[in-house]
KENU-387984 format. One record per residue (C-alpha): residue in one letter; x negated, y, z; residue number from 0. Coordinates in pm, whole numbers, plus 50000, padded with zeros to 5 digits. Each point is the difference from the previous one (the first is absolute). Layout:
# residues N
+------+-------+-------+-------+-----+
: code :  east : north :    up : pos :
+------+-------+-------+-------+-----+
:    A :     X :     Y :     Z : NUM :
...
+------+-------+-------+-------+-----+
This chain:
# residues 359
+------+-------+-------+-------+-----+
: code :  east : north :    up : pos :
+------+-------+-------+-------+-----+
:    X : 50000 : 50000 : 50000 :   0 :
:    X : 49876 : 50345 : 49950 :   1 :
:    X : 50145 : 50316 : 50050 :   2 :
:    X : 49956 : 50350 : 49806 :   3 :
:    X : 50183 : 50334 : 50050 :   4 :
:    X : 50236 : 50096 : 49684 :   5 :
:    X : 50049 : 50370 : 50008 :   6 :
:    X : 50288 : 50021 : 49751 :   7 :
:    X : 50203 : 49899 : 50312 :   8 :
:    X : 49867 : 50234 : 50284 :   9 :
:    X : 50260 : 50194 : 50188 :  10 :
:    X : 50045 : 50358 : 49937 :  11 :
:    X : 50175 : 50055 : 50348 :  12 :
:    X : 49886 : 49794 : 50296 :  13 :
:    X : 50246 : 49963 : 50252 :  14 :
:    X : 49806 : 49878 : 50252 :  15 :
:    X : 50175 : 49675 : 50069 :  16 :
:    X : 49862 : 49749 : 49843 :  17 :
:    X : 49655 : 49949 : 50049 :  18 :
:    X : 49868 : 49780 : 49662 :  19 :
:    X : 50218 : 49801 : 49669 :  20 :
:    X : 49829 : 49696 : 49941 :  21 :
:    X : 50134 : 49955 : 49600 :  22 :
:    X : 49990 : 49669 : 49877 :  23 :
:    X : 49873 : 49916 : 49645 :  24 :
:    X : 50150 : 49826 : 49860 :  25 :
:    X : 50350 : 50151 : 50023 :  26 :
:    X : 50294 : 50078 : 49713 :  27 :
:    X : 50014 : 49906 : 49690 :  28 :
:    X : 49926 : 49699 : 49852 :  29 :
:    X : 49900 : 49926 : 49645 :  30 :
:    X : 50375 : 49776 : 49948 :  31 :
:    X : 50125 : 50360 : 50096 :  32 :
:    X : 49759 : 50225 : 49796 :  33 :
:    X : 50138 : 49843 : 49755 :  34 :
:    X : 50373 : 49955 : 50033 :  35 :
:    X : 49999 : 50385 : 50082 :  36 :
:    X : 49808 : 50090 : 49686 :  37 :
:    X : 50234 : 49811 : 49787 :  38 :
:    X : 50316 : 50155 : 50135 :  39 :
:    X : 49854 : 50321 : 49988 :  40 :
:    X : 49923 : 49930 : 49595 :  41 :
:    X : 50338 : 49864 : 49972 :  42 :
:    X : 50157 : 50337 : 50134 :  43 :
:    X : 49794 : 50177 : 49759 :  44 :
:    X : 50045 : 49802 : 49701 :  45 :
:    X : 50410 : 49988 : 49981 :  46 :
:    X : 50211 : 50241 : 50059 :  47 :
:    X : 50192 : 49922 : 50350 :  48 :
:    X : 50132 : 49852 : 50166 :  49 :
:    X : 49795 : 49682 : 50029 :  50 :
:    X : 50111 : 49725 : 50177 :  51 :
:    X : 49784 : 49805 : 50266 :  52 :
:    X : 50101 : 49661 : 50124 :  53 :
:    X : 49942 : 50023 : 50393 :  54 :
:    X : 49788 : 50289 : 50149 :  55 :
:    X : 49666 : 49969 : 49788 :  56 :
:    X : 49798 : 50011 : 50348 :  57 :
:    X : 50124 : 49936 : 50341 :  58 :
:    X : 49925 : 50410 : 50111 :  59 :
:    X : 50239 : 50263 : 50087 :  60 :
:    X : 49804 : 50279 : 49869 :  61 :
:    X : 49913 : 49833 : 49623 :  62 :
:    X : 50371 : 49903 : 49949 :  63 :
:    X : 50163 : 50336 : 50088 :  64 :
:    X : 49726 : 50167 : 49775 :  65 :
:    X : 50110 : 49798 : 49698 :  66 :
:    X : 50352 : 50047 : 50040 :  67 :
:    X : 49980 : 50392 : 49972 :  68 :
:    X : 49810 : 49919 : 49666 :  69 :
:    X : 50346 : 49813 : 49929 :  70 :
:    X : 49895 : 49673 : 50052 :  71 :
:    X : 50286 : 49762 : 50116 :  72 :
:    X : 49932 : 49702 : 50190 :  73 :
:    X : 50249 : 49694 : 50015 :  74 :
:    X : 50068 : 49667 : 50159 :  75 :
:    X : 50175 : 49826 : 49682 :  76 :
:    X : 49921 : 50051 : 49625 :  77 :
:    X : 50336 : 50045 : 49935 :  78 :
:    X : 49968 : 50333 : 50169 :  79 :
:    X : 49790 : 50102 : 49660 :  80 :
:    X : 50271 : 50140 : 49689 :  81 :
:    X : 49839 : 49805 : 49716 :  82 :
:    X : 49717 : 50119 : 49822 :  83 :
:    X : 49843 : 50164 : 50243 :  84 :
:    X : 49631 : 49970 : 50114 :  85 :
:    X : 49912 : 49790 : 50302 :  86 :
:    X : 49727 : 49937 : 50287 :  87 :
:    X : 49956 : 49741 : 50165 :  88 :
:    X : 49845 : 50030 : 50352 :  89 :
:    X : 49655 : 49847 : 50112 :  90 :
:    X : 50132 : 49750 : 50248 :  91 :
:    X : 50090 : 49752 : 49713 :  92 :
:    X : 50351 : 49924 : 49821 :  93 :
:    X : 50151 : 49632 : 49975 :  94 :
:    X : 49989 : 49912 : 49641 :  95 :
:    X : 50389 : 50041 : 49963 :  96 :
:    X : 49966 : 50376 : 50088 :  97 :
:    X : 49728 : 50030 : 49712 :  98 :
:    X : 50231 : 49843 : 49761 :  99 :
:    X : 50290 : 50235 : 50116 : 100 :
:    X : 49766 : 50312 : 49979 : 101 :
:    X : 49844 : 49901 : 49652 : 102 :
:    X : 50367 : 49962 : 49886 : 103 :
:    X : 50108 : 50299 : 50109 : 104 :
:    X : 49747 : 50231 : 49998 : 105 :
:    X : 49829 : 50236 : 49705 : 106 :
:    X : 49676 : 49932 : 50103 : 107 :
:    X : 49916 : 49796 : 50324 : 108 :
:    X : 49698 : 50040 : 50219 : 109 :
:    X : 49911 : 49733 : 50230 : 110 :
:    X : 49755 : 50135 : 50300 : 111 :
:    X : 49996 : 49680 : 50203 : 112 :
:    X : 49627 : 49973 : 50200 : 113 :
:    X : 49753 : 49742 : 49826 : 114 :
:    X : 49977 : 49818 : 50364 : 115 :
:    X : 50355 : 49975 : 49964 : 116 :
:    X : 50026 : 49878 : 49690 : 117 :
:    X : 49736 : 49759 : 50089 : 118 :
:    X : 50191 : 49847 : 50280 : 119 :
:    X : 50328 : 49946 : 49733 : 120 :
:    X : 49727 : 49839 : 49737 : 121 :
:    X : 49933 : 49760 : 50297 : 122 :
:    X : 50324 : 49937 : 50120 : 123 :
:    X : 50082 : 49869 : 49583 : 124 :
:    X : 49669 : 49820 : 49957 : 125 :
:    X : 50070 : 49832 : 50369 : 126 :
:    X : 50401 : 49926 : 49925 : 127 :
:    X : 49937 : 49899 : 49593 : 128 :
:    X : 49759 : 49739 : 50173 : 129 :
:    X : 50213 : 49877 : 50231 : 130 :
:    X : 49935 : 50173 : 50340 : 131 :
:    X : 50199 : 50127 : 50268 : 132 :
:    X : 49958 : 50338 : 50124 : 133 :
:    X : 49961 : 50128 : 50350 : 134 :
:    X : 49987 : 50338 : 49968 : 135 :
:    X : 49925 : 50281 : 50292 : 136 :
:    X : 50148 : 50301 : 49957 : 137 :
:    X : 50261 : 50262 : 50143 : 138 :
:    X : 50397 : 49943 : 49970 : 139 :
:    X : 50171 : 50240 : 49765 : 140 :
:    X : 49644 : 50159 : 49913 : 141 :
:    X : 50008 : 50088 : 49620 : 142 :
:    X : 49627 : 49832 : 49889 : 143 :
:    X : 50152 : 49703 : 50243 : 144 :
:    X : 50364 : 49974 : 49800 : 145 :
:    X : 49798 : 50058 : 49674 : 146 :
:    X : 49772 : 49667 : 50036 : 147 :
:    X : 50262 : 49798 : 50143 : 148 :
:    X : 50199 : 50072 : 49668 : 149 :
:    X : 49732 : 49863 : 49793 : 150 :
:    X : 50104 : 49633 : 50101 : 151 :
:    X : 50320 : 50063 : 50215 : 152 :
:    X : 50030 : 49614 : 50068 : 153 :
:    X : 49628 : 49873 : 50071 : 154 :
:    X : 49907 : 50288 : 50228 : 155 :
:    X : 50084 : 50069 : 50424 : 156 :
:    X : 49892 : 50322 : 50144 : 157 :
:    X : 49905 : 49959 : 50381 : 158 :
:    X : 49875 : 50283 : 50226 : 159 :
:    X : 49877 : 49835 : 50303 : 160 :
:    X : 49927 : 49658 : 50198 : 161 :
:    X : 50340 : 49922 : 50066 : 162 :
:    X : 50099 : 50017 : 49652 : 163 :
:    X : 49736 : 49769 : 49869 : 164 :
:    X : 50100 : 49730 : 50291 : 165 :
:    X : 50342 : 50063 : 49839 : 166 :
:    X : 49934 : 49927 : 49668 : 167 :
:    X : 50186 : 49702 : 49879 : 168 :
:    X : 49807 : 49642 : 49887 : 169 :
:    X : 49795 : 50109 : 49636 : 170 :
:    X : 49882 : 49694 : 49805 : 171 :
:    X : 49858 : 50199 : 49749 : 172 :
:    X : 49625 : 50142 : 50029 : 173 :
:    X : 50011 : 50318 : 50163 : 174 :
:    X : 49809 : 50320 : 49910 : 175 :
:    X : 50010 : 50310 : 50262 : 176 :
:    X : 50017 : 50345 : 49877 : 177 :
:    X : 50033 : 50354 : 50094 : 178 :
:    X : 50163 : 50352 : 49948 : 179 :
:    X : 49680 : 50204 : 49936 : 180 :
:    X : 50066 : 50271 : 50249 : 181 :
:    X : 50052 : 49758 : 50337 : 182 :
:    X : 49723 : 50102 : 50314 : 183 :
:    X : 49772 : 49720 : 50048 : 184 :
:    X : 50171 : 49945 : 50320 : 185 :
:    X : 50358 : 49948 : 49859 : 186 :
:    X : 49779 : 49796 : 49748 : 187 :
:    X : 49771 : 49755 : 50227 : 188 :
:    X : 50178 : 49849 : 50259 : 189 :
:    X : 50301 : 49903 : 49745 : 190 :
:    X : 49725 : 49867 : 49752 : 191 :
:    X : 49869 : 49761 : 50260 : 192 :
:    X : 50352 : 49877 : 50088 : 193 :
:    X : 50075 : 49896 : 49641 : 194 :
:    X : 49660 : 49814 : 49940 : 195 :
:    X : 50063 : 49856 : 50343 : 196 :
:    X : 50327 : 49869 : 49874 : 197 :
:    X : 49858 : 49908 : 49617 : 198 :
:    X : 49657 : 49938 : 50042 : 199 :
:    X : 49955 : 49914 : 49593 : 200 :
:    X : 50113 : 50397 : 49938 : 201 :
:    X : 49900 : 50155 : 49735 : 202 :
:    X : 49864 : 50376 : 50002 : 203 :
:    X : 49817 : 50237 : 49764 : 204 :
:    X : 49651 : 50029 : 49939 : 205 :
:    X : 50028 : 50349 : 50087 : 206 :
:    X : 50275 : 50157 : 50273 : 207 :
:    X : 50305 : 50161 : 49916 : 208 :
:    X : 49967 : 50247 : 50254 : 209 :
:    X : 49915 : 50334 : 49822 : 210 :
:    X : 49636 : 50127 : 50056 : 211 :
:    X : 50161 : 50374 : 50079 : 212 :
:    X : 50246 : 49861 : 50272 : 213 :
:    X : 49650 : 49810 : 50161 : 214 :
:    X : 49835 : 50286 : 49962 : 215 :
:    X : 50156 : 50260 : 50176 : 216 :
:    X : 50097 : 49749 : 50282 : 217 :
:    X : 49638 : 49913 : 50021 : 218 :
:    X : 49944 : 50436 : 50057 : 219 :
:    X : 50259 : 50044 : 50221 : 220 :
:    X : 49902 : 49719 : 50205 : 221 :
:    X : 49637 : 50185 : 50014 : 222 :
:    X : 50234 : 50303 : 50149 : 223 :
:    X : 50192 : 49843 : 50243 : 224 :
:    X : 49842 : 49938 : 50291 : 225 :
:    X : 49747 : 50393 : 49959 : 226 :
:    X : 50391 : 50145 : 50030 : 227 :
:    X : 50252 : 50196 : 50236 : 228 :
:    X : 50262 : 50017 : 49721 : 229 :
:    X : 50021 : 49782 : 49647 : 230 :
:    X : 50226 : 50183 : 49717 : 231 :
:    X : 50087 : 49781 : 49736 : 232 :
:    X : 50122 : 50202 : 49663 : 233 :
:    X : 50256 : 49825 : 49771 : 234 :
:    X : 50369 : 49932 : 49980 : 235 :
:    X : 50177 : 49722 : 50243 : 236 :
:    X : 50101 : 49800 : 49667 : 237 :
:    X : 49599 : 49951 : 49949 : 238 :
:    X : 49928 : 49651 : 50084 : 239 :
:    X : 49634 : 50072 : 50021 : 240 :
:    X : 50050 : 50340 : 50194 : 241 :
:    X : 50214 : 49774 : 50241 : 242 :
:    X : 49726 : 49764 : 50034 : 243 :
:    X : 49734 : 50275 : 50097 : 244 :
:    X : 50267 : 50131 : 50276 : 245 :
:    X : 50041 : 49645 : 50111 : 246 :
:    X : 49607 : 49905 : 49992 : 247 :
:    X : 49911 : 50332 : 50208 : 248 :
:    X : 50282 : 49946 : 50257 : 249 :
:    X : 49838 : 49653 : 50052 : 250 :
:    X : 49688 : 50128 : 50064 : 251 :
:    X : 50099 : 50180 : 50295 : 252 :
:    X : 49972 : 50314 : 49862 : 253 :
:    X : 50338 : 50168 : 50266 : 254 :
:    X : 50104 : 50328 : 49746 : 255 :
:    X : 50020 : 49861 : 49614 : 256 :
:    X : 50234 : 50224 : 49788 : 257 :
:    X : 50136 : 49912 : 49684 : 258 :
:    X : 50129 : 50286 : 49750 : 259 :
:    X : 50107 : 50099 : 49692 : 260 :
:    X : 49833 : 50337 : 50033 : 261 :
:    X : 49797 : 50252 : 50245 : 262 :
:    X : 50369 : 50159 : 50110 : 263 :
:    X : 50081 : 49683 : 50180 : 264 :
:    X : 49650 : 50020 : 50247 : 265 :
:    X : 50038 : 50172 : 50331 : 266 :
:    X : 49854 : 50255 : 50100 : 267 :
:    X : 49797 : 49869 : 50323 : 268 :
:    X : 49741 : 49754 : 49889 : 269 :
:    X : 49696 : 50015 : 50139 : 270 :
:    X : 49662 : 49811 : 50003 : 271 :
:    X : 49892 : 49795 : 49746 : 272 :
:    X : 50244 : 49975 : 49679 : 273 :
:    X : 49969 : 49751 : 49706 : 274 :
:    X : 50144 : 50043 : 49701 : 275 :
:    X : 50109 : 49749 : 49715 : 276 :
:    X : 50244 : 49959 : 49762 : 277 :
:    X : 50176 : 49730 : 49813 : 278 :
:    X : 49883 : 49898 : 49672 : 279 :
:    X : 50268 : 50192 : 49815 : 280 :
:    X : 49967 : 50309 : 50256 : 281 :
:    X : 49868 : 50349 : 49764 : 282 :
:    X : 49683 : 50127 : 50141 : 283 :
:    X : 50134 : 50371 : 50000 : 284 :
:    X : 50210 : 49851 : 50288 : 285 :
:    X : 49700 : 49894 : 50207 : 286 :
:    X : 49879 : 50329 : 49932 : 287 :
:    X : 50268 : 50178 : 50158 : 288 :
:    X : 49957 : 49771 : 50295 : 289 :
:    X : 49656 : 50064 : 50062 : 290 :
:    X : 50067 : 50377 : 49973 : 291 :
:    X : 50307 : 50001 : 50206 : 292 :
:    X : 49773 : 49807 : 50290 : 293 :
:    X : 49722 : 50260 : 49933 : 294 :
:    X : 49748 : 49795 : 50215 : 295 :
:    X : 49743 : 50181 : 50167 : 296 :
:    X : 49676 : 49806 : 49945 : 297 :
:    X : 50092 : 49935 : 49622 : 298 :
:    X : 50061 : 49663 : 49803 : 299 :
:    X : 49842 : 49693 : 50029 : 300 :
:    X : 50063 : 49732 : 49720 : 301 :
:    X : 49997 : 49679 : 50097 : 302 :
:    X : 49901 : 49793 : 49686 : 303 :
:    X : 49983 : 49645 : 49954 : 304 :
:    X : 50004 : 49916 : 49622 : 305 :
:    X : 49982 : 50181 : 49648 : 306 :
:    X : 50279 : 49950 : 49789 : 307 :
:    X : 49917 : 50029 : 49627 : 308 :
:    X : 50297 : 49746 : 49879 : 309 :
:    X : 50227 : 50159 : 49675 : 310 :
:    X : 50317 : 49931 : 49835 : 311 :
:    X : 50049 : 50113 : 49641 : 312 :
:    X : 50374 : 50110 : 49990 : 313 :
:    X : 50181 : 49734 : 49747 : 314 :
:    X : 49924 : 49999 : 49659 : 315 :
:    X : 50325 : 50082 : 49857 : 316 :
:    X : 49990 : 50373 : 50157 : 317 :
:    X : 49618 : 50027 : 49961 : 318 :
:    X : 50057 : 49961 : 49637 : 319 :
:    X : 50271 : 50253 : 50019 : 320 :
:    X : 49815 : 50222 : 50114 : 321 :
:    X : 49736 : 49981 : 49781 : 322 :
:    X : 50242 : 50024 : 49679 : 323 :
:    X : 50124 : 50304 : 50177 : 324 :
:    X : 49646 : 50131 : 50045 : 325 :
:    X : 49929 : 49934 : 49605 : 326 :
:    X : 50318 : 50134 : 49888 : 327 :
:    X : 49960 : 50336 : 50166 : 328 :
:    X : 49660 : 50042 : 49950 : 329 :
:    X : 50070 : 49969 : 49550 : 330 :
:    X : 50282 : 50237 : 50060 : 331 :
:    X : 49816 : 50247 : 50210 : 332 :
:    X : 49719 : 50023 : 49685 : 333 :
:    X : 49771 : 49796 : 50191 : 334 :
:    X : 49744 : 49714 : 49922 : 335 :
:    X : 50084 : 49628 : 50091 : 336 :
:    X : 49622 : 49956 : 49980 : 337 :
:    X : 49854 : 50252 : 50277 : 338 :
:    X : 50366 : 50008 : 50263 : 339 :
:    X : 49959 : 49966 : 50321 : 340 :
:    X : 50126 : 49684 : 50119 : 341 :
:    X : 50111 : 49943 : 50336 : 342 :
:    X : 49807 : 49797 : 50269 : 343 :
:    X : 50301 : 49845 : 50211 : 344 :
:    X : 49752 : 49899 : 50225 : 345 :
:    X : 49856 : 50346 : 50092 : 346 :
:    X : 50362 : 50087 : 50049 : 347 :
:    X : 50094 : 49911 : 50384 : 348 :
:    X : 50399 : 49985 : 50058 : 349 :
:    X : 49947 : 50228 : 50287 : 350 :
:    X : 49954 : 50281 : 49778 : 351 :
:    X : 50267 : 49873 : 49782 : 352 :
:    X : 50260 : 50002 : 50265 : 353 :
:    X : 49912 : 50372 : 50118 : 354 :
:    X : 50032 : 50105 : 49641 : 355 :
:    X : 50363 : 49893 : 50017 : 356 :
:    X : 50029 : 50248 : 50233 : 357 :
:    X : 49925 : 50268 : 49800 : 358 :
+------+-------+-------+-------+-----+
């Protein structure tokens, strides 16, 4: 661990409350998010509105509301689209049904699903087309959960702890174990023994479903925890992974954790030692106004525990979209195909997307 000071964040008004923010790093966005927010933000600009989103394209308070005053609409059933119009479909994955439905109805569809998630649905078809039963762990109701358990509706159980594994009735088919990405490795573990407890022969992946961003910024937070007076978690209570860091600090003792959607939720009489976080769909402008609303008076600390260097192109449909767009105005503006500009996605970080929405 090592620990720098980042100036960009230093308070302009100590209040003489808090003595030090310890920030962790990683926090916020993750690349399946970077993404998903990219592509909606290229939708919006692409078509004129509204544009229709199939569930909220990020579990976060803050990114939702933003797109809806750019006159996005988000829905809970396709049929909620009029016909013809264009169509997103959030990052937490879609059962295959929902595609069809979408790609039916819509002009032109978008499908922002995470790559871990869609790795975990490539599993669950390879595993079922081969015979296997799944166990799956994941969160009833939760959208990535109710997504994966639609690719094979009748060779799949979801279970959530012990007792539902020891409830699970007799399997005689092989059994593989899988996961919703964004589970804590606590909700994960002691579930994950209990199954290959029950079915020793279980099958897993070579690699873990568990998303590298949700490990991550447990594995920072747990570096806070026990340095802290008070833990604020940033992200909204739908956030299964912002849940899961408000869960894994309460269980490390740590007495004042606060969850919120933003910095007009905090009171006003913390003191001590603060860390910060925030959900892996959480903007970073709103763990800025945290840290400047807490205006500590020895500065920031960050906490860091990894570098996170992972990126998702946004789909290829709306990349190449874009890039026709790019081409067309550039001929009709009297410009050169050969020497325009082209746009590095990559440079581009969804954080400054979203506050140009604001604009």
């Amino acid at each position: 661990m090592s620990s720098t000071a980042e100036p960009a964040l230093e308070p302009s008004t100590p209040a003489g409350r808090v003595d030090i923010v310890l920030l962790a790093e990683p926090r916020g966005f993750c690349a399946g998010v970077e993404m998903a927010i990219k592509a909606l933000a290229w939708m919006v600009r692409s078509f004129p509105g509204p544009v229709y989103c199939y569930h909220e394209i990020v579990h976060n308070k803050l990114v939702v509301d933003r797109f809806k005053a750019q006159g996005v609409v988000f829905i809970d059933s396709i049929d909620e689209v009029p016909p013809g119009s264009p169509i997103m479909l959030s990052a937490h994955g879609s059962p295959p049904a929902i595609l069809e439905a979408a790609r039916a109805r819509g002009s032109y569809v978008v499908d922002s699903v995470c790559p871990l998630v869609t790795k975990v649905h490539h599993e669950v078809k390879v595993r079922t087309g081969k015979g296997y039963r799944i166990v799956y762990v994941g969160h009833e109701g939760h959208e990535e959960a109710v997504g994966t358990m639609a690719v094979a509706p009748d060779a799949i159980d979801r279970v959530e702890s012990v007792e539902e594994v020891a409830a699970l009735g007799h399997i005689e088919q092989p059994v593989a174990l899988l996961a919703q990405t964004t589970l804590s490795h606590r909700d994960w573990e002691g579930v994950a023994v209990a199954v290959k407890a029950r079915f020793p022969d279980v099958w897993t992946p070579g690699r873990s479903d568990l998303c590298f961003a949700t490990t991550n910024r447990q594995a920072a937070l747990m570096e806070l925890a026990h340095r802290c007076d008070v833990i604020v978690v940033i992200g909204s209570a739908n956030s299964s992974n912002t849940r899961a860091l408000e869960q894994l600090a309460i269980e490390e003792g740590c007495e004042r954790v606060y969850r919120i959607n933003g910095v007009e939720e905090l009171p006003d009489n913390l003191t001590g030692i603060v860390g910060v976080t925030a959900g892996a769909s959480a903007p970073e402008e709103l763990v800025t106004e945290v840290v400047e609303f807490l205006a500590p008076l020895n500065g920031i600390e960050l906490v860091h525990v990894t570098d996170e260097d992972e990126y998702f192109p946004p789909p290829r449909n709306i990349r190449d979209l874009q890039s026709s767009i790019e081409m067309a105005s550039t001929v009709l503006l009297g410009g050169t195909l050969l020497d325009r500009p082209v746009m590095d996605d990559r440079a581009l970080g969804a954080s400054d997307v979203l506050a140009s929405l604001s604009k």
